[in-house]
C-alpha positions, 0 to 999 in steps of 0.5 A: 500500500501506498503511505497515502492509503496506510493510516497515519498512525497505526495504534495496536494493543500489543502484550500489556502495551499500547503500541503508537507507530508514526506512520509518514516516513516521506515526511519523516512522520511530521504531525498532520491533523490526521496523525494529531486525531490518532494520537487523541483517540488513542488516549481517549481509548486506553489511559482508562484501560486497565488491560493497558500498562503502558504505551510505546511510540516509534517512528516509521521508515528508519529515519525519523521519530517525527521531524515536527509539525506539518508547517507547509501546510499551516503556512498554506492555510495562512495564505489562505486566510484559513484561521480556523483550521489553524487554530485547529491544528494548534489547540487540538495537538496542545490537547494531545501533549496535555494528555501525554503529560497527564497520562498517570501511566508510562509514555515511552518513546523510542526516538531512533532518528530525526525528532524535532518540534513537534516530535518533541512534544509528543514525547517530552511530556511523558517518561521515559524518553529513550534515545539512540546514537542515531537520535537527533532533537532540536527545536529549530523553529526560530529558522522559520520564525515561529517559536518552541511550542508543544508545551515546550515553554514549560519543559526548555526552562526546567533544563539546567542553567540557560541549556533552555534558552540556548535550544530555543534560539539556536536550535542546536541540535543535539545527538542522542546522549547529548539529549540526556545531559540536556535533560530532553531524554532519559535513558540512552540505548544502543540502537542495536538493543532498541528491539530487544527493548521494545519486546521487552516493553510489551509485558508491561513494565516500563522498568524494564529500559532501565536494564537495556540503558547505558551511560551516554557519552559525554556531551558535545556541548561539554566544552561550553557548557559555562558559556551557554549559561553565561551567555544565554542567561542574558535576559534580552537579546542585545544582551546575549549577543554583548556576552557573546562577544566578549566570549571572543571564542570561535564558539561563541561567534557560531552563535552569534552568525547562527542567531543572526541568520534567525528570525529576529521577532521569533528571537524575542517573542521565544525569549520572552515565552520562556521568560513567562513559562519559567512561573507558569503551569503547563496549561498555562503555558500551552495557552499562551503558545496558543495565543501566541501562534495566532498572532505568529502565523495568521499576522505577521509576515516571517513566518510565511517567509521563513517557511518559504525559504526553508521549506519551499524554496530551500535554502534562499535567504529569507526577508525578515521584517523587522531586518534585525535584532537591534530593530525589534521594538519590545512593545510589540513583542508584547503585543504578540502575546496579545493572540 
């Protein structure tokens, strides 16, 4: 069958277990609405299930967990003045990362590949999150001028030090291991032992991860590690970039050319999220991203361009409005809050 027949989640009971497979591999299963309403009829069907111990999600085709969230076509619905089936899309994917957090039994998601944005969400918010040597997270949203939501504006500030803010504005990506050291994972395991793992898992006891997981290596960001706090700690961005600066360290000036190539109004509405999301409550959190995406997406003009020349045009050098970081008023950064 072709993947455009196949479901795009494809949700078993499998043992004591409730198996979720991401099922888009051309894509590398990035969340569509289908897939979003896959995962809700999932909880809605077993977290009440006492037959059900535990569910386990995998990502289809060998590449990737789940590369995020469809934004091509959320970029096509902006285009087409399609708000409603915008707000769609956001709150009833917010709904699933709200139900993953509230589950009251183990998540265990087994990232072997490409998970970002919107893979991030709908793993993060349960236990445990197990990564291979082939896994690779990142929030890159600040690329296309939107910014870390799924719930991650409560997650990246609990990280330890600025390791938040540096994820959320960079878009570092990291390797598996790295992910444990940066508190995005729990538990490292080989690759080679994800499906003696995965069987494991089917009696039912999440436990079980613990006897397959090793020490991850030691993280790349290592080396720099006190300089992402010193920098990053900053509480604006002229701020960050005076600390990087004074770092005076080829590292420091890949942030600085890495944060100049971003969005610079999705550079301060994320800082200021995390900023907010630091006091707030999950749902707290998922409303103000919520609110935040409508004023993102629907209104202001780089997230259509940075779409456009990340995704569509691939590669062509995006117009940002305003040009830089330096140009951003805080008012309306404020305002954007505002939904």
């Amino acid at each position: 069958m072709s993947e455009t027949t196949e479901p795009t989640i494809i949700a078993r009971r499998e043992g004591a277990a409730a198996t979720l497979l991401m099922n888009r591999p051309k894509t590398l299963n990035a969340l569509d609405l289908a897939m979003i309403r896959g995962f809700q009829s999932a909880l809605d069907a077993w977290a009440a299930d006492p037959a059900v111990a535990l569910f386990i999600v995998e990502g289809a085709g060998g590449r990737a967990f789940c590369a995020g969230g469809d934004v091509r076509r959320v970029r096509e619905q902006a285009i087409a003045g399609d708000a409603a089936a915008i707000e769609a899309f956001f709150a009833e994917e917010y709904r699933v990362n709200r139900g993953i957090a509230t589950l009251g039994k183990p998540w265990v998601s087994l990232i072997d590949g490409v998970c970002m944005g919107g893979g991030i969400g709908v793993s993060v918010h349960g236990r445990p999150v197990v990564v291979t040597e082939a896994a690779l997270l990142a929030m890159p949203e600040t690329a296309i001028a939107l910014f870390p939501d799924v719930g991650t504006s409560y997650i990246l500030p609990k990280l330890p030090g600025a390791m938040g803010n540096w994820l959320a504005l960079t878009g570092a990506r990291l390797r598996g291991g790295d992910a444990v050291h940066a508190g995005l994972a729990s538990h490292f395991v080989p690759k080679a032992r994800l499906p003696a793992l995965r069987e494991a898992l089917l009696a039912g006891d999440a436990g079980v991860v613990d006897r397959f997981a090793e020490a991850p290596p030691e993280a790349g960001f290592a080396p720099h590690r006190a300089a992402i706090d010193r920098c990053f700690g900053q509480d604006s961005l002229p701020a960050i970039l005076a600390a990087l600066a004074a770092e005076g360290t080829d590292w420091a000036a890949e942030q600085t050319r890495i944060l100049r190539q971003m969005s610079p109004t999705s550079l301060c509405a994320s800082l200021e999220l995390l900023r907010r999301g630091a006091g707030a409550s999950l749902d707290d959190c998922l409303e103000m991203e919520l609110a935040l995406g409508r004023s993102v997406v629907n209104r202001h003009p780089d997230f259509r361009e940075g779409v456009r020349s990340v995704l569509v045009d691939k590669g062509s050098t995006p117009t940002w409005t305003p040009a830089t970081i330096e140009e951003v008023d805080p008012a309306a950064i404020r305002a954007l809050f505002e939904g």
